[in-house]
C-alpha positions as CSV (number, residue, x, y, z in Angstrom):
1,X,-40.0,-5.4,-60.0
2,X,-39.6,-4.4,-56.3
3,X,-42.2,-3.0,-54.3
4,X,-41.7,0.2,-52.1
5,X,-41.4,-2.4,-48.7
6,X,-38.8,-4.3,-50.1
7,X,-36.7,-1.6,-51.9
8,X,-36.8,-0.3,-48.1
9,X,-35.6,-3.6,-46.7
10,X,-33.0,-3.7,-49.1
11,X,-31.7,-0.2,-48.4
12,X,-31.9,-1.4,-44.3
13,X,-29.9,-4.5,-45.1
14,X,-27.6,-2.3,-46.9
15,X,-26.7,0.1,-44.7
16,X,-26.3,-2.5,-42.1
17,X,-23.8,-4.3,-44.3
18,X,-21.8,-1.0,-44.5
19,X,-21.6,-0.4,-40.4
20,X,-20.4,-3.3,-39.6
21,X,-17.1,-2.8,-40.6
22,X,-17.0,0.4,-39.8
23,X,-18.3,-0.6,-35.6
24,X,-15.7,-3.3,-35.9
25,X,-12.9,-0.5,-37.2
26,X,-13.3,1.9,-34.3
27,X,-13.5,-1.4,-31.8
28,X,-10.1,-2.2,-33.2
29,X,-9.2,1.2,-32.1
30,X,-9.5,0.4,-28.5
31,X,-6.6,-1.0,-26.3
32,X,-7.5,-4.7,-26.0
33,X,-6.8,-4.0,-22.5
34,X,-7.7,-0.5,-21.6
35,X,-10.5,-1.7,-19.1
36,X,-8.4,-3.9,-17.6
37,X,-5.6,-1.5,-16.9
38,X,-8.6,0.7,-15.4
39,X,-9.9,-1.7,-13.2
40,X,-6.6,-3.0,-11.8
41,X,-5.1,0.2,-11.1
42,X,-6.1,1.3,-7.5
43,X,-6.2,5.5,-7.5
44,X,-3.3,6.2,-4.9
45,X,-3.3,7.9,-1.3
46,X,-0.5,9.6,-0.2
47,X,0.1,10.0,3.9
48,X,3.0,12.4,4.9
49,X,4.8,12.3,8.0
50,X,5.2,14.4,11.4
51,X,5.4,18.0,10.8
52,X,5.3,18.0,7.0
53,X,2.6,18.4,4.8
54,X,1.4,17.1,1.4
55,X,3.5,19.2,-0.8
56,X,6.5,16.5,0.3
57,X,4.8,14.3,-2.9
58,X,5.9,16.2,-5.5
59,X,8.5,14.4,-7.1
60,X,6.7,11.0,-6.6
61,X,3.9,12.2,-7.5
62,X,5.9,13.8,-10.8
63,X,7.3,10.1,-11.5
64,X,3.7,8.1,-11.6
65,X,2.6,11.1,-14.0
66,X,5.1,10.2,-15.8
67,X,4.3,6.3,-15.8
68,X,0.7,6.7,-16.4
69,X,-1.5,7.9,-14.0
70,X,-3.8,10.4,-14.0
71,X,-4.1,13.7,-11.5
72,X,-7.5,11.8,-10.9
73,X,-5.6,9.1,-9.5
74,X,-3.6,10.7,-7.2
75,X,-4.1,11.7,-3.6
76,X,-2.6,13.4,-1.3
77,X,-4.1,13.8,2.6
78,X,-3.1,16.6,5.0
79,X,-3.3,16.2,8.7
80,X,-2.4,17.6,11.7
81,X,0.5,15.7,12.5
82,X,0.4,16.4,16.5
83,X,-2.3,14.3,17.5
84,X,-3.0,10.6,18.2
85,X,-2.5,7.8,16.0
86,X,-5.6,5.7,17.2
87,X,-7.9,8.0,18.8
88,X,-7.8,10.4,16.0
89,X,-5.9,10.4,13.1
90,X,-6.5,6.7,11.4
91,X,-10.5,7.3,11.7
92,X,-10.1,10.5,9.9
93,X,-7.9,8.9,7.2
94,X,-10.4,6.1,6.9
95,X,-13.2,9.2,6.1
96,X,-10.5,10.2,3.6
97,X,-10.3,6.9,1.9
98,X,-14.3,6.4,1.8
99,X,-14.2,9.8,0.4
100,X,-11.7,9.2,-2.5
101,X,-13.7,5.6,-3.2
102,X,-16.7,7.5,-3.9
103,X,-15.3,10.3,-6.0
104,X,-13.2,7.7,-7.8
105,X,-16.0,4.2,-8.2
106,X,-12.1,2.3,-6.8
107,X,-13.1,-0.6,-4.4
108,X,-10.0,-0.3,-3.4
109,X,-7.2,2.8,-2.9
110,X,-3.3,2.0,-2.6
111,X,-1.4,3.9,0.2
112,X,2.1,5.4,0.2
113,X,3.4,6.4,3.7
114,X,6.5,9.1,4.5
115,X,7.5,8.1,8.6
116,X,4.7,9.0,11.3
117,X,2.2,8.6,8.2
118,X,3.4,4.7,8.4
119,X,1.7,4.5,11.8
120,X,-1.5,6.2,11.0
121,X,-1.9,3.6,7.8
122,X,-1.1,0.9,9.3
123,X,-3.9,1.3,12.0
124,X,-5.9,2.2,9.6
125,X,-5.3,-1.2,7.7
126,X,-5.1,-3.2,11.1
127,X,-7.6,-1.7,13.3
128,X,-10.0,0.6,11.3
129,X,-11.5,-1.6,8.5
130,X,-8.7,-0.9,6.1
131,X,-7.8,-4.8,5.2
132,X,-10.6,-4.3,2.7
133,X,-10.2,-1.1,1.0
134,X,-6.1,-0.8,0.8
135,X,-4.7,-2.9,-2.2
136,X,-0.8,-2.1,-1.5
137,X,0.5,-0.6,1.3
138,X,4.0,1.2,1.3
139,X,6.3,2.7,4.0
140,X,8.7,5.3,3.3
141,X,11.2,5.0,6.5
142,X,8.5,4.8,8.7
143,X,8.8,4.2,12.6
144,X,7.3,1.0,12.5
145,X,8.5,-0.2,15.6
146,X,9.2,2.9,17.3
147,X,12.1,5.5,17.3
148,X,14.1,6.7,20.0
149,X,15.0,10.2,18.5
150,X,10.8,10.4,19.6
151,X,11.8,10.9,23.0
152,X,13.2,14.4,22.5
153,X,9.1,15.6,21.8
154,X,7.4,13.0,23.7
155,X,6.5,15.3,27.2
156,X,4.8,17.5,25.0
157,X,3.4,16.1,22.0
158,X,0.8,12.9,21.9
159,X,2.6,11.9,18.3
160,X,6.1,11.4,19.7
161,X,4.7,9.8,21.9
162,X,2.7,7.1,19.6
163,X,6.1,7.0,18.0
164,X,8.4,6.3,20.5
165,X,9.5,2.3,21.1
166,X,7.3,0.4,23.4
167,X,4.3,2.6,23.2
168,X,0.5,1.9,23.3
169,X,0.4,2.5,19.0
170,X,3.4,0.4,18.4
171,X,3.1,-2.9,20.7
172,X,-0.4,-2.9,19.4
173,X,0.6,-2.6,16.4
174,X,3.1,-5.4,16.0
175,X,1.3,-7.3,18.2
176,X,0.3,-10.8,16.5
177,X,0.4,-10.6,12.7
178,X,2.6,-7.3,11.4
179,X,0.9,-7.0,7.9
180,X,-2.7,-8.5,8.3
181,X,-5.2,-9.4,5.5
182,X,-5.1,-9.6,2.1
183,X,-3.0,-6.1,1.4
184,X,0.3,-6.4,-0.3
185,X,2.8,-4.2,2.1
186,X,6.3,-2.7,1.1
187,X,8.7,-0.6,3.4
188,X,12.0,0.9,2.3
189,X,14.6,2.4,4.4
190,X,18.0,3.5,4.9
191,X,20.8,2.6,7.1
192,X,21.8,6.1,7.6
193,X,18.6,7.3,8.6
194,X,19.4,10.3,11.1
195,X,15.3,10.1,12.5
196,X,14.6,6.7,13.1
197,X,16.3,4.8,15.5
198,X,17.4,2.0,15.4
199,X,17.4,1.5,11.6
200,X,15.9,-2.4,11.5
201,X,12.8,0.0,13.3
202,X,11.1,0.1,9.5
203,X,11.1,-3.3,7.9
204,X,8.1,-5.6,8.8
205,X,7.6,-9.3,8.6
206,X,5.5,-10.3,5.6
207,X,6.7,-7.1,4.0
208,X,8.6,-7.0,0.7
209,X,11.5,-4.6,2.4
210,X,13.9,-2.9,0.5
211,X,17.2,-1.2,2.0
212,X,18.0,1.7,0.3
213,X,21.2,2.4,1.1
214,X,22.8,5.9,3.0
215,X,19.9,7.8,2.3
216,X,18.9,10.8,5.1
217,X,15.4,10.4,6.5
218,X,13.7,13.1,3.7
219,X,15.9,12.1,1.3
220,X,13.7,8.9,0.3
221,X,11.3,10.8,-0.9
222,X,13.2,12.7,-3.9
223,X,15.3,9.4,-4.4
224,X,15.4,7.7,-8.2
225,X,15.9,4.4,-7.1
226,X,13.3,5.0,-4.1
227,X,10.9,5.6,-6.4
228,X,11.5,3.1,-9.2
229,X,10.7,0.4,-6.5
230,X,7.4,2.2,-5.1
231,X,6.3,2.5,-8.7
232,X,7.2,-1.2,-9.4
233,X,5.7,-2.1,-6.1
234,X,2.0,-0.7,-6.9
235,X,2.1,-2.2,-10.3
236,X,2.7,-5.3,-9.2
């Protein structure tokens, strides 16, 4: 006959017997790879371009919804886009980035740049620190090496001015090494592009850059096919 300690003991072993399977059950009811798609996911950071705001992201930001992500995910930064690439702007887009790292636990955020945003990333990623906290790095017709339709606004506004070919922002720039560090950079652009001149002005050695055919300057960011390669891009 049993005594009271090992009628407990037997109950114990018991009721261990019967969890197990049931632990291993809900385990199984966990994507093998749901942590990994967490961690290798960087949360995204949108950067318009001169004279627009963030609202311009709606339809990309529509399509990753659609292919996953979460609102939590996605960023988008407002600026004012009338002052100077280096002195100003990129060092408040790096505060931006710290901040969205915090809220988020990413190490690292992936950026996706409409025209003067281009130029405010990339001296971010090249000057300000950001070859260690930008994953991917895309350019959405971007003035990359300058635009001559900048001139018309240059007396007047420090941007054109950072935008316009041969200027302080972009000889420095594409000075040395166009796509430093470890970040994975992408530019698209269009051969009818009414606002940056000339057209080869976007693409970037070391880039992956994709022409998108006759597409108006805006029109990039509404595009299908645009899209499908910024989405393909980041998830690569």
């Amino acid at each position: 006959m049993l005594t009271t300690r090992q009628r407990l003991l037997a109950l114990l072993t018991l009721c261990l017997a019967l969890l197990a399977p049931l632990s291993a059950h809900a385990a199984d009811r966990v994507p093998p790879d749901a942590s990994d798609l967490a961690s290798s996911r960087n949360p995204v950071v949108f950067v318009h371009g001169y004279n627009a705001d963030p609202g311009v992201w709606g339809a990309l930001r529509e399509d990753l919804r659609a292919a996953g992500y979460a609102d939590s995910e996605l960023f988008s930064w407002g600026y004012d886009t009338h002052q100077s690439v280096n002195e100003v702007l990129s060092g408040r887009l790096a505060s931006y980035v710290e901040d969205v790292r915090r809220r988020t636990g990413a190490a690292k955020v992936d950026v996706v740049a409409h025209s003067f945003g281009s130029l405010v990333t990339r001296w971010y990623v090249k000057f300000g620190g950001g070859t260690s906290t930008v994953g991917h790095w895309v350019s959405l017709a971007g003035p990359n090496h300058g635009t001559s339709t900048a001139w018309a606004c240059a007396l007047w506004d420090q941007a054109c001015r950072d935008m316009t070919p041969g200027s302080y922002v972009v000889k420095n720039l594409n000075a040395g090494d166009e796509t430093p560090g470890a970040v994975r950079y992408a530019t698209f652009w269009s051969n009818c592009d009414e606002v940056i001149n000339p057209d080869d002005s976007v693409p970037l050695t070391g880039a992956a850059n994709t022409p998108v055919g006759c597409l108006k300057h805006n029109d990039l960011l509404g595009d299908d096919g645009t899209s499908a390669g910024v989405r393909a891009f980041l998830a690569s």
